[in-house]
C-alpha positions in Angstrom: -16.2 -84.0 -248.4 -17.2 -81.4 -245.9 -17.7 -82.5 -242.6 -18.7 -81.0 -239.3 -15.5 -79.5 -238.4 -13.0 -79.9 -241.5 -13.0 -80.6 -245.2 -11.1 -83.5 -246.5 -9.1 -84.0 -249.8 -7.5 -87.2 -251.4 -4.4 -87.1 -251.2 -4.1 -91.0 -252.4 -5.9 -93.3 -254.7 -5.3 -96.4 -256.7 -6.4 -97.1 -260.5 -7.3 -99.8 -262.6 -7.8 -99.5 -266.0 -9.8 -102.6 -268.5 -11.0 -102.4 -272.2 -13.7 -104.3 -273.6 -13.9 -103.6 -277.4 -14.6 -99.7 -278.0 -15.1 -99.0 -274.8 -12.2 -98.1 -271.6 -13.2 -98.7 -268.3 -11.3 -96.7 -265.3 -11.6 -97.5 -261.5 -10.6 -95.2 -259.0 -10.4 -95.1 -255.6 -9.8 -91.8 -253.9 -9.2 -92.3 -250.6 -10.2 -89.0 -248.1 -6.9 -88.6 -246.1 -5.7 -85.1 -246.4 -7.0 -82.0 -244.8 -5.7 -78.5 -245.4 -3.4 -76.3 -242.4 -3.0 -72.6 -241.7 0.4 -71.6 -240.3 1.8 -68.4 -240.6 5.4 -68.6 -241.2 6.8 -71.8 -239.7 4.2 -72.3 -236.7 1.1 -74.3 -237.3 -1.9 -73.5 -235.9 -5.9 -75.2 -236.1 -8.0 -73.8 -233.4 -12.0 -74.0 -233.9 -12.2 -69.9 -234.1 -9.5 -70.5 -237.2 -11.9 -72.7 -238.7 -15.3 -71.1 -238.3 -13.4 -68.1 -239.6 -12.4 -70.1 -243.2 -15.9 -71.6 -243.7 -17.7 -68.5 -242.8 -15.5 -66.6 -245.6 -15.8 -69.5 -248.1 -19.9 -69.2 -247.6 -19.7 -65.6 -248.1 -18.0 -66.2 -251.2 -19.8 -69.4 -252.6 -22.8 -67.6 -252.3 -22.9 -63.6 -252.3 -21.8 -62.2 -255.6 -20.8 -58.8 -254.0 -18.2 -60.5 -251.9 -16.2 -61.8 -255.3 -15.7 -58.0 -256.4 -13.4 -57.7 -253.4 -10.0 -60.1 -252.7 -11.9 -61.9 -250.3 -9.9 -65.4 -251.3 -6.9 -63.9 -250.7 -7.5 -62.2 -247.1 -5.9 -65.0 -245.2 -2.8 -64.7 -247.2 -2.4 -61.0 -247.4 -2.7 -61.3 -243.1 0.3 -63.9 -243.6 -1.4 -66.7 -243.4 -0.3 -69.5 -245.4 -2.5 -72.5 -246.3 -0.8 -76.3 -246.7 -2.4 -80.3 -246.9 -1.2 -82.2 -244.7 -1.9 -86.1 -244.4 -4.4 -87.7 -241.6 -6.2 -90.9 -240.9 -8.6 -91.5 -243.6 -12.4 -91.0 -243.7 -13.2 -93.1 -246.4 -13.2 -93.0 -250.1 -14.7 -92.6 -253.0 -14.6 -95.3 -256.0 -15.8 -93.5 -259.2 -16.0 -95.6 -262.4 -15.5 -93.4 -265.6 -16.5 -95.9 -268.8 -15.3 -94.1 -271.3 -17.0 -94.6 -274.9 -16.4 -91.4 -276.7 -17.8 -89.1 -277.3 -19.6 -89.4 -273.4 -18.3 -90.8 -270.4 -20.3 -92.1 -267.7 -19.3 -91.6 -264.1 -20.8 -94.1 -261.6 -19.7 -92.8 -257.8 -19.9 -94.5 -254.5 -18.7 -93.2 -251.2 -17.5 -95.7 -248.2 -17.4 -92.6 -245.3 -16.4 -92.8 -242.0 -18.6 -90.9 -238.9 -21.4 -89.9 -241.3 -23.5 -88.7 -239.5 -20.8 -85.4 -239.4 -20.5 -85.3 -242.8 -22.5 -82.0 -244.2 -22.2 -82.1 -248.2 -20.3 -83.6 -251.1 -18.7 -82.0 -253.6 -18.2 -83.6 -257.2 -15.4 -81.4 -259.1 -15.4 -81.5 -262.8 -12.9 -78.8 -263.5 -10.0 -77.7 -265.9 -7.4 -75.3 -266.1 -9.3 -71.9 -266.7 -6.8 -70.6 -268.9 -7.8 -72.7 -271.4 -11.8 -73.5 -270.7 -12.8 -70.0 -271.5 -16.0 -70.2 -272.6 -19.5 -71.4 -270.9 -22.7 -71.9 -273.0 -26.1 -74.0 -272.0 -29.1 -75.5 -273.4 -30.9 -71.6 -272.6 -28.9 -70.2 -274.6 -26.7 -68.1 -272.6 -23.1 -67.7 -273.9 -20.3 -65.9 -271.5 -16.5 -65.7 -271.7 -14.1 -65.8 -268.7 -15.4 -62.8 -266.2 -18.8 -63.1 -267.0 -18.8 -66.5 -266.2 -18.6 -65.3 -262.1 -18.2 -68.5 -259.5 -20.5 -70.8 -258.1 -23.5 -69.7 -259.5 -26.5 -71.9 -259.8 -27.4 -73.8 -263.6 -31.3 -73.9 -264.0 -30.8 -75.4 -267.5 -31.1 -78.9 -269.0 -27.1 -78.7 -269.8 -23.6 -76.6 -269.6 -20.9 -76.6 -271.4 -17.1 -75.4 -270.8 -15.4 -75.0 -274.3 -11.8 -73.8 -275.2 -12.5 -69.4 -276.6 -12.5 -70.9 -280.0 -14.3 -74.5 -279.7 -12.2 -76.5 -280.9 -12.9 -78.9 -277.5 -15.2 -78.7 -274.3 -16.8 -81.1 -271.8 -20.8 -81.1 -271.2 -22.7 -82.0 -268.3 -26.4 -81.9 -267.4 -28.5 -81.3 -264.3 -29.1 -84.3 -262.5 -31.9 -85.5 -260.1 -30.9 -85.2 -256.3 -28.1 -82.9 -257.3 -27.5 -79.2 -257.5 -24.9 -78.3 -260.5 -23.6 -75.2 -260.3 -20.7 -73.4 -262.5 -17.3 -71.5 -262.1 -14.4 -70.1 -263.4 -11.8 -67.8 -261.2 -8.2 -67.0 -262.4 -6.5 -65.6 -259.5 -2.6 -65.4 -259.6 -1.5 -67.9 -256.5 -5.3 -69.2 -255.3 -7.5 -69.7 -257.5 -6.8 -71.3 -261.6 -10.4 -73.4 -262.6 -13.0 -73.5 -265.1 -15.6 -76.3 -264.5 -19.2 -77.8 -264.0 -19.5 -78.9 -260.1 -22.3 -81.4 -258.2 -23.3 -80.5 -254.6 -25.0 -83.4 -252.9 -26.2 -84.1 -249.7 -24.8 -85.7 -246.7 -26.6 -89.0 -247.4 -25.8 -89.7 -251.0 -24.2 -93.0 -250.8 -23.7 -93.3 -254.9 -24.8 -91.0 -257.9 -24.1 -91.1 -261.9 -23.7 -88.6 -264.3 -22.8 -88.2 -268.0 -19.5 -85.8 -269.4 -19.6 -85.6 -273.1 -16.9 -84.2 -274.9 -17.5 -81.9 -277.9 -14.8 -80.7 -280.0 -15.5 -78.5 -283.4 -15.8 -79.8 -287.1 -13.3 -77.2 -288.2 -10.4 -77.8 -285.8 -10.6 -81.6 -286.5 
């Protein structure tokens, strides 16, 4: 969740899990109570200059495509800056639903937030290890493998898929009303290791579903 002044994490949650003939139902409860710290060395420091300075440089990068030719994500660190999460009171949570009948899952989400009316946008994160989820492809057409994927670019088309290089398994997601998807991958030694499908909502979204299907080739069965 990105509020006025800070984003917040889960760093907690509890889980329930129920079956109902072929279909698995999972509860859980993310609960927003972490928020990341810069410190270089051993002395901690957050001072509203600090974080202007991060969320300016993570728009620039969201959302100019020049910026990602250059090792923009890692100019904190290479100044010595060091990045950690550190625990806080909770802002709320979010209780997603995933039933799970293969091969789709449906996600139901609702979000209990605190002070809303400083929360700015919500970010749903369907993301997998990018060394593995190589390969993006969409209902248009389009077909690009790891670079030419880029980061946070926009999905005009009816679906998206993430796949392993060869297919053998993948995850799809579609556009949804009310929602802007968008799609990533960045390998960066130390930062930045994720391939995925992401939903950007606004500020007063108090519950959204979506569909993941997972695909998997014939051949490698």
């Amino acid at each position: 969740m990105r509020y006025r002044n800070k984003t917040y994490f889960s760093g907690s949650s509890t889980m329930q899990i129920s079956k109902k003939r072929s279909e698995t139902t999972v509860v859980k409860a993310f609960v927003l109570d972490m928020i990341s710290h810069e410190h270089v060395r051993r002395v901690q420091f957050e001072t509203v200059a600090m974080r202007r300075l991060r969320m300016g440089l993570e728009e620039l990068y969201m959302r100019h495509k020049h910026w990602r030719l250059l090792p923009l994500a890692n100019l904190p660190k290479n100044l010595g800056v060091q990045k950690s999460f550190v625990r806080v009171k909770p802002m709320g949570k979010a209780t997603i639903a995933y039933r799970i009948r293969p091969p789709l899952i449906h996600v139901s989400v609702n979000f209990s937030l605190s002070e809303r009316g400083s929360v700015q946008k919500i970010f749903l994160l369907n993301e997998q290890s990018s060394k593995h989820f190589r390969k993006y492809s969409d209902s248009n057409g389009v077909v690009l493998v790891d670079k030419q994927i880029g980061a946070w670019e926009k999905v005009e088309s009816q679906w998206a898929c993430f796949s392993t290089q060869n297919g053998e398994v993948g995850f799809r997601l579609w556009n949804v009303k009310d929602a802007a998807l968008t799609r990533g991958r960045e390998s960066l030694k130390g930062t930045f290791d994720w391939a995925g499908l992401d939903y950007e909502l606004s500020s007063d979204k108090t519950e959204f579903e979506y569909n993941i299907e997972i695909t998997w080739s014939l051949r490698h069965k």
